[in-house]
N, C-alpha and C positions, 0 to 999 in steps of 0.2 A: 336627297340627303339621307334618305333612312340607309341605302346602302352603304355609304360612307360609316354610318352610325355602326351599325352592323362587321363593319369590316377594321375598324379603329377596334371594337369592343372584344373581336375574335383575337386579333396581333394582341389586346392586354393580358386576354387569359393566358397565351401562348409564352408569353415574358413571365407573366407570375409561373406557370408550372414551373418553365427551367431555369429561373431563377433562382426560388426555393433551393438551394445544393446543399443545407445541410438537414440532418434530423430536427423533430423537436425533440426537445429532452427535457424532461419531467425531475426540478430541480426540487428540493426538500433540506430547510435547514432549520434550527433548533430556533433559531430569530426568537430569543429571551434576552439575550445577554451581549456585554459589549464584546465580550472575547470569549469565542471558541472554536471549535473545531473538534474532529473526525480524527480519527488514527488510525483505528483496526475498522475490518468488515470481514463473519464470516458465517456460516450458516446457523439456522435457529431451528433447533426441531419442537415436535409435538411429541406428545406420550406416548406415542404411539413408537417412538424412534423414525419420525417420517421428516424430512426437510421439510418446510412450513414457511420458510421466510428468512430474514436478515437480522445480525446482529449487530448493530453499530456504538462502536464507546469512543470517548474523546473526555476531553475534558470542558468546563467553563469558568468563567471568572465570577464569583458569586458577588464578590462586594470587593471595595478597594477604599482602604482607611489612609485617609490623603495626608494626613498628621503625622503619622507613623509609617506612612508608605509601607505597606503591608497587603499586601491581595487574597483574598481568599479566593484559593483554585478548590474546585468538585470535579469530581471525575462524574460522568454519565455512560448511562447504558442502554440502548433502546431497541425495541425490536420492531422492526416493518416486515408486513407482507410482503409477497413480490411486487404489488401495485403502488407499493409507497404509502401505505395506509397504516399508521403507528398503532402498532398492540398492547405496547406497555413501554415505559423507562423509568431507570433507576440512577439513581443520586447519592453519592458518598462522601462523607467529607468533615472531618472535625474545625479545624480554620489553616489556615498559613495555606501552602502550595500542595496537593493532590495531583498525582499523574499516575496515569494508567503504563506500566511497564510492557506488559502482556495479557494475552489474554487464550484461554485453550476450553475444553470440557470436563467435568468431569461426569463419573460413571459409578454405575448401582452397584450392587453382588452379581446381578444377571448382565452384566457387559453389557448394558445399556447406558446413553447417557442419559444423564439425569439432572445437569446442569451447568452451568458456565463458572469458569476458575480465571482469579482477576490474581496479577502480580503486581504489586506498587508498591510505592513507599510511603508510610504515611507519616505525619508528621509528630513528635513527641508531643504527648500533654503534659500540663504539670504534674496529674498526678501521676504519669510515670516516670517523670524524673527524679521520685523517690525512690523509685525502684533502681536505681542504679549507683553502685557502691563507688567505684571509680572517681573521679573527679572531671573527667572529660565526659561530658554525656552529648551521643549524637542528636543531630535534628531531625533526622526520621530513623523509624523501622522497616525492613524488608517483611510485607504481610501478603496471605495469602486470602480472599474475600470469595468467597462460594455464593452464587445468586441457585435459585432452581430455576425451570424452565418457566414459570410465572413472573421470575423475576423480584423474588422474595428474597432478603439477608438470610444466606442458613450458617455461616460462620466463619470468625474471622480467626486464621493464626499465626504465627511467625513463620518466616523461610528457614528458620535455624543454621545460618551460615554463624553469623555472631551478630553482637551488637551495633554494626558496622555495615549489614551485607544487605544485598538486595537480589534479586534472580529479574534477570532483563529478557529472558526471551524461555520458553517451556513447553514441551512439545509430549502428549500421551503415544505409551510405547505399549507396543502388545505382544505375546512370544508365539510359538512356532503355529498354534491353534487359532493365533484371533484374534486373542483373548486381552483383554486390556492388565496390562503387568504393571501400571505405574507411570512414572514422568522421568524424562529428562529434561535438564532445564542448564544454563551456564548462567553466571550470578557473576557479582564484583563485590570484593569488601577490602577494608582498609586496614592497613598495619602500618603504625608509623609513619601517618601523610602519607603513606603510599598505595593507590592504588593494586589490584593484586586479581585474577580471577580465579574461577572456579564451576569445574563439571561435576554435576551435582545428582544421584540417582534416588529419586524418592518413589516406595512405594505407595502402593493405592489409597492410602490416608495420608498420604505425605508426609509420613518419617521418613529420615535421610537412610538409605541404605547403603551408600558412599559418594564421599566425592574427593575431589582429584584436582588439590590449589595448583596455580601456576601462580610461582614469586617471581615477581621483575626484579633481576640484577640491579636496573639503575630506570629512574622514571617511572612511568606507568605504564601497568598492561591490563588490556581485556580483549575479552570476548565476545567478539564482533557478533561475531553470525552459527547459528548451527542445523545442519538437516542431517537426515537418517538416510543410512547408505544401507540399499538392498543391492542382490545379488537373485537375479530371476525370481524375486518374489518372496524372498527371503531376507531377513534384518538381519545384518552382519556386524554394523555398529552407526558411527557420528564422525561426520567431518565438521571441523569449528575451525573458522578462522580468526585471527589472533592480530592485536596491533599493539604496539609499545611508542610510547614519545619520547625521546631521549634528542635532548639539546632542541626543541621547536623540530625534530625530523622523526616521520612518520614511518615504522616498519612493520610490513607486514609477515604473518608465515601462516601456513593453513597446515593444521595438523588433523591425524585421527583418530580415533578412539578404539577399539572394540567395544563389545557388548559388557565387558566387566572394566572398563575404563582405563584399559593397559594403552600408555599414547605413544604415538609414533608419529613422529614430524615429516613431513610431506616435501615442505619448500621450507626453509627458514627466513628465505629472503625473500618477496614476491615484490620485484623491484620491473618488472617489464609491463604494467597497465595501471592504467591510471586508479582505477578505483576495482574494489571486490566484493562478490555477494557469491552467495550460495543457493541452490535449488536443490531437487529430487529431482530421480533420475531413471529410468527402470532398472540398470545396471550401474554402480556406483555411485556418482554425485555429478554434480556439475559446479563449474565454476565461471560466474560472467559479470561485466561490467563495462567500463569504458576503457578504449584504446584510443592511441594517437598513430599507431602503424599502421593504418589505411587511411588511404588521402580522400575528403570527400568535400563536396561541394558545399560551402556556406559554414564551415568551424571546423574544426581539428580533431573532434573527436566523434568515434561509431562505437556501437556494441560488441562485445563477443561473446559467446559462449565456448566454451572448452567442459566435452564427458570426459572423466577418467572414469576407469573400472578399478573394483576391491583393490588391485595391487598397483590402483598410483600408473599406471598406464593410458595415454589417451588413445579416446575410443573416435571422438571427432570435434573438429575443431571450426565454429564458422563466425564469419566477421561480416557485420552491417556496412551499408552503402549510402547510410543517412547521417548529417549531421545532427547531434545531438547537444543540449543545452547539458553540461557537466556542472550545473549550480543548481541543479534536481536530482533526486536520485529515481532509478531505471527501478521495474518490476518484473522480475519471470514469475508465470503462473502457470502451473501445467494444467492440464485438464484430463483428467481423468475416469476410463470409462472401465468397469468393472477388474477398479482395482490396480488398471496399468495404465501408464502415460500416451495418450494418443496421439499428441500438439501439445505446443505451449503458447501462451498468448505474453508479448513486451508490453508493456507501458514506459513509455518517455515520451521528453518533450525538447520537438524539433527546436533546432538550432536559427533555425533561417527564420521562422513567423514567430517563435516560443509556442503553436501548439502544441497539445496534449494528445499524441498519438498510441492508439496500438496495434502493432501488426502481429500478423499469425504467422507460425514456426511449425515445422511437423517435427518428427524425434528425433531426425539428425541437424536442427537448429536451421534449416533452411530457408529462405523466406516464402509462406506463400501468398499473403495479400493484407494488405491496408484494409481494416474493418471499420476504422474508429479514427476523426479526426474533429478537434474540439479548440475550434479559434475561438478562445477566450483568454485573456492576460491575466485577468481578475481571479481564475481558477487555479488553485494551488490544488494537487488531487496527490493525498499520498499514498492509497491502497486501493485494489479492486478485484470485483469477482463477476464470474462469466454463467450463465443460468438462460439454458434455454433460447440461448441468441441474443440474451438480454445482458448488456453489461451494467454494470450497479459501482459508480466510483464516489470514492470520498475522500474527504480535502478541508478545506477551508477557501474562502473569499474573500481578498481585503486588495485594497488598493497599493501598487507597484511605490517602492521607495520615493522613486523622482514625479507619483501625479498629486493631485492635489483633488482629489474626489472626495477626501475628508471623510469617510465612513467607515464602520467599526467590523473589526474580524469576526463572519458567520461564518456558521460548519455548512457543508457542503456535501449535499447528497443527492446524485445525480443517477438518476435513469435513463439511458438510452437502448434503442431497439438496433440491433448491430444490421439486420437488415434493410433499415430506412437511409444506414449512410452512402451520400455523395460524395465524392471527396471533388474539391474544385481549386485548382492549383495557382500558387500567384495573385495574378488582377486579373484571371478567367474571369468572375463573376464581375468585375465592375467594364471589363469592355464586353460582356453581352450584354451588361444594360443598355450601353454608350448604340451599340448595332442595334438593336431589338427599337431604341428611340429612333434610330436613325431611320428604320425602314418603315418601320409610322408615319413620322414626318413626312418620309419621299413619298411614300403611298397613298398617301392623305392629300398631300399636294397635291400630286397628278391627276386624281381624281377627283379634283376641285377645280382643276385650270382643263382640264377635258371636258368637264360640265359648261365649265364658261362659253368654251368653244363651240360646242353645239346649240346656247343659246344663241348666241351671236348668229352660226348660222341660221336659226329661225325666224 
């Protein structure tokens, strides 16, 4: 019998190895609060100017006045290791609703950074609704909130659009040497119930040194998205993409900037894909999102990416092979080694299971391998960063519309080793169990009714 014991025990190890098909992943969330969540993830340095770790903001729900149905949102701030081991967070927040817009660095006299720059909106207090002579007073301000690298308040101050404006996305610009020149940023403000945007140039203290309104004819318009368009190593200027709502119908157009904010319209109408984002490029920009023009197994729509160069020219054009859930939005992330694009890594989430995948892209957007596959429903993941083989995603976790698991939205911060994934397709892992039991069973039999058989003949 001890063989039997022996040979049962060897077939279980054998099932648990290749069973195991996916990573473990080392999850981390704020679990204080009944609601929140992740937004942004992006490097944390030391004084040294050396990467050191991760910065994570989101917001939370501090309290919720049930009388007055009023929630008080904080925005948070937190820095982890690479191990997931919290160094410091920060907390902002007067009462009513607080959200993190954006978030970038900023930088000393010696082009070093020297701290983190927060864009939001905060909410009006009373006493500065004396401060406003008008009679319509808005319910937030567009403010700029500076942490240093400790994660200490060093000051807060307006966007200076107007009393109306806010800057949604902000990116630090450097000139021909290196050197950090300043920010550019696109903002929205209001004239007359109408929405309106604007590209905004501030320098290195963040005085406006120009900016450059776009007024909607009829409806509303903003400013979707924007990245910095180089030309072999070189900043040439900004592609921003643009959308207006006029009658419930959605139009898009991607225009361009130069370096002094002279625009030139690109597309006016960007009516052939379904949805658009913008990336960095080594040579101009890129543009990608979803499409329905390739037919793919398990939903209607796949990726694409599309390079154009400085003069609106495409350089290449490639489309995915996978269906994708189009009620998530997709992420390109390039990775970058001394300065230039080597690869880019997708985030989306497959169509057919609702995983959370990312596969790798080299520079002409081509596919080269599934690195990252994450069956989880519960995982809402809307930003991530790539370090060392290590990907670091975040999200949030709350239960799907239609289940009834009844538990409250946590932020979500996930570690996995891109190296440990399996990827196991379908019901591969539930008919290796289904086999792996089956040849236990026969083998365990056999060599139990063999036994019998040679007692008998003794």
């Amino acid at each position: 019998m001890n063989k039997i014991k022996i040979i049962f025990i060897t077939l279980i190890l054998i099932f648990i190895s290749n069973f195991k098909v996916y990573a473990k992943d080392t999850l981390i969330s704020i679990n204080k609060y009944k609601e929140e969540n992740y937004s942004f993830i992006q490097d944390s340095y030391d004084k040294n100017g050396k990467k050191d770790g991760l910065i994570l903001a989101g917001e939370y729900l501090k309290s919720f006045d049930k009388k007055k149905d009023i929630k008080d949102y904080q925005i948070v701030l937190e820095k982890y290791n690479y191990d997931g081991k919290k160094v410091w967070d920060f907390s902002y927040g007067e009462y009513d609703e607080d959200y993190i817009d954006d978030i970038t660095y900023t930088y000393n006299e010696k082009n070093e950074i020297d701290g983190y720059l927060i864009t939001m909106l905060k909410p009006i207090s009373l006493e500065e609704e004396e401060t406003f002579d008008n009679e319509e007073i808005p319910e937030s301000l567009g403010m700029f909130i500076k942490l240093d690298l400790d994660g200490n308040l060093v000051f807060e101050k307006s966007v200076l659009i107007n009393e109306y404006g806010s800057i949604d996305k902000i990116y630090p610009i450097y000139n021909d040497n290196d050197e950090f020149d300043g920010y550019i940023a696109i903002g929205t403000f209001l004239v007359d119930d109408r929405y309106n945007s604007t590209l905004v140039y501030y320098d290195k203290d963040l005085n406006i040194v120009f900016r450059k309104d776009e007024i909607a004819d009829e409806g509303d318009l903003f400013y979707k998205d924007i990245v910095n368009i180089y030309d072999n190593g070189k900043h040439t200027g900004y592609a921003v993409l643009a959308t207006s709502k006029i009658k419930s119908e959605f139009r898009w157009k991607l225009l361009k900037f130069d370096k002094e904010g002279n625009k030139e319209v690109v597309f006016d109408n960007l009516n052939k894909y379904y949805s658009y984002n913008l990336a960095e490029a080594n040579n101009g920009y890129i543009l990608y999102g979803l499409t329905s023009l390739v037919k793919v197994d398990g939903g209607e729509y796949s990726y694409y990416l599309i390079n154009y160069d400085i003069n609106n020219k495409e350089i290449f054009e490639s489309i995915g092979e996978v269906a994708i859930n189009d009620s998530e939005d997709i992420k390109l992330l390039p990775l970058k080694e001394n300065k230039k694009i080597k690869e880019y890594f997708l985030l989306y989430q497959n169509n057919v299971d609702l995983s959370n995948e990312v596969i790798k892209l080299d520079q002409e957007g081509l596919f080269k391998k599934k690195i990252k596959k994450i069956s989880n429903e519960y995982y809402f993941i809307k930003d991530f960063l790539m370090r060392d083989n290590t990907l670091y995603f975040i999200g949030y976790i709350t239960c799907l519309e239609d289940d009834n698991c009844n538990y409250d939205t946590h932020s979500l911060f996930l570690i996995s080793d891109e190296d440990k994934v399996i990827e196991v397709k379908n019901n591969t892992a539930r008919n290796m169990f289904l086999i792996f039991l089956g040849i236990i069973i026969f083998i365990t039999g056999f060599i139990i009714f063999k036994r019998k058989r040679l007692n008998k003949n003794v």
